[in-house]
C-alpha positions in Angstrom: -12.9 -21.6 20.5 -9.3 -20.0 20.6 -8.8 -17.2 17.8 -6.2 -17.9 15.6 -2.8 -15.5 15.6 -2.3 -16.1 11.7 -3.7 -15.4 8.6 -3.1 -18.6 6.8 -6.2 -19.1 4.3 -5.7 -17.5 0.9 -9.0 -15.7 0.9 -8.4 -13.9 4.3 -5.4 -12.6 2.4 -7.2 -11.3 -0.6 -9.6 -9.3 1.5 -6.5 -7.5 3.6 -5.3 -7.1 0.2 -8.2 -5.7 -1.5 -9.5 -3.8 1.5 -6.9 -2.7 3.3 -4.7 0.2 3.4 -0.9 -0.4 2.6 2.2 1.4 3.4 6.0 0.5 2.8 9.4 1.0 3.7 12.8 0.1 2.3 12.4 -3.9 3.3 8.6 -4.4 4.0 5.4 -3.7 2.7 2.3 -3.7 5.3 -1.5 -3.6 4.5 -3.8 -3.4 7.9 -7.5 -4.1 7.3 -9.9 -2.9 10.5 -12.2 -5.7 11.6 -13.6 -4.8 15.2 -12.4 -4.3 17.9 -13.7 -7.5 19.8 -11.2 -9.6 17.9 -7.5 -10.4 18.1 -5.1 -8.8 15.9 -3.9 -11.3 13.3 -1.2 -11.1 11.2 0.0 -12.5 7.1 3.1 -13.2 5.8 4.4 -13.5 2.4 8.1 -13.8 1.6 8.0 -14.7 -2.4 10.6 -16.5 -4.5 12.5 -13.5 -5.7 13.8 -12.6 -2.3 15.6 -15.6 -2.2 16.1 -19.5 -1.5 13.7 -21.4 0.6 16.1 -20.8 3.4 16.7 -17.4 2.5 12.8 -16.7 2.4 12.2 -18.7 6.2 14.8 -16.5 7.8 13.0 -13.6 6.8 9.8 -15.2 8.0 11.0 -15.6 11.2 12.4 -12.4 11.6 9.2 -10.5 10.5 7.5 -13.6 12.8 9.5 -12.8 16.1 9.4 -8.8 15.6 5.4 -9.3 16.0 5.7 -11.4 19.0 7.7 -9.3 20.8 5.2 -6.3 19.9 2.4 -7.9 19.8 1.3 -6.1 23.1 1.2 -2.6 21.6 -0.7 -3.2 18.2 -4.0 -2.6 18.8 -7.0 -5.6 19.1 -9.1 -5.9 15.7 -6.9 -5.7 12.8 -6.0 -8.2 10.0 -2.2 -7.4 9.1 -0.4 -8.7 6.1 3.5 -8.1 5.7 5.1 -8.6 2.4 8.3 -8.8 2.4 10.9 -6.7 -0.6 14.1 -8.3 -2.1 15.8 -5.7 0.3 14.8 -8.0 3.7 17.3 -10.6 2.4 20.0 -8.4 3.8 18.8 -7.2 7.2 19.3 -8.4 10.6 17.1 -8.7 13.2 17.2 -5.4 14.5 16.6 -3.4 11.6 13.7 -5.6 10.7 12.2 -4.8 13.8 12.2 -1.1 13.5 11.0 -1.8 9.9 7.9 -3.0 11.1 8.0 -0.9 14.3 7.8 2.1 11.4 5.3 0.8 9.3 3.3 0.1 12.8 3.7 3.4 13.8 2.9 5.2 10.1 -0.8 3.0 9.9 -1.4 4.3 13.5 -1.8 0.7 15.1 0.4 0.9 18.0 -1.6 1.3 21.1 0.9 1.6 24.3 4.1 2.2 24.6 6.6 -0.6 25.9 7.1 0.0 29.7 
């Protein structure tokens, strides 16, 4: 059976919440829960309603989306991650998004390799 990428069931998220660690930056907030290192990473999102519209709120979904598939390859195998997005994300662009969650990456000490 394929592992799934996504945390999409509202009970996986409570656990990351309750049981993970959180950090946060300027536009993002990100709890990592360990879960052995046999599985896949999988990672959360949450964008809520005070961020924005619905558009508003799926642009910053696929911007938090995209940063973790081109990363992907450096977090490390194991770990439930859950990014919440802050009112502040509204008014990024890509790139700084990126480094947000590069940062956050790099502060819980999930980033395995570096990019070659």
């Amino acid at each position: 059976m394929k592992q799934e990428m996504y945390l999409k069931k509202n009970s996986d998220f409570q656990e990351v919440y309750h049981g993970g660690r959180s950090l946060a930056n300027k536009s993002l907030v990100m709890y990592v829960l360990a879960r052995g290192k046999e599985r896949p990473s999988r990672i959360g999102m949450s964008v809520s309603r005070k961020v924005g519209n619905s558009v508003v709120r799926h642009r910053v979904k696929r911007l938090i989306r995209e940063s973790h598939r081109r990363n992907r390859h450096r977090i490390a195998d194991g770990l439930d991650i859950v990014v919440i997005a802050r009112n502040e994300a509204k008014n990024r662009n890509y790139w700084d998004i990126e480094r947000d969650f590069l940062h956050l990456a790099a502060m819980h000490h999930i980033l395995e390799r570096e990019s070659v």
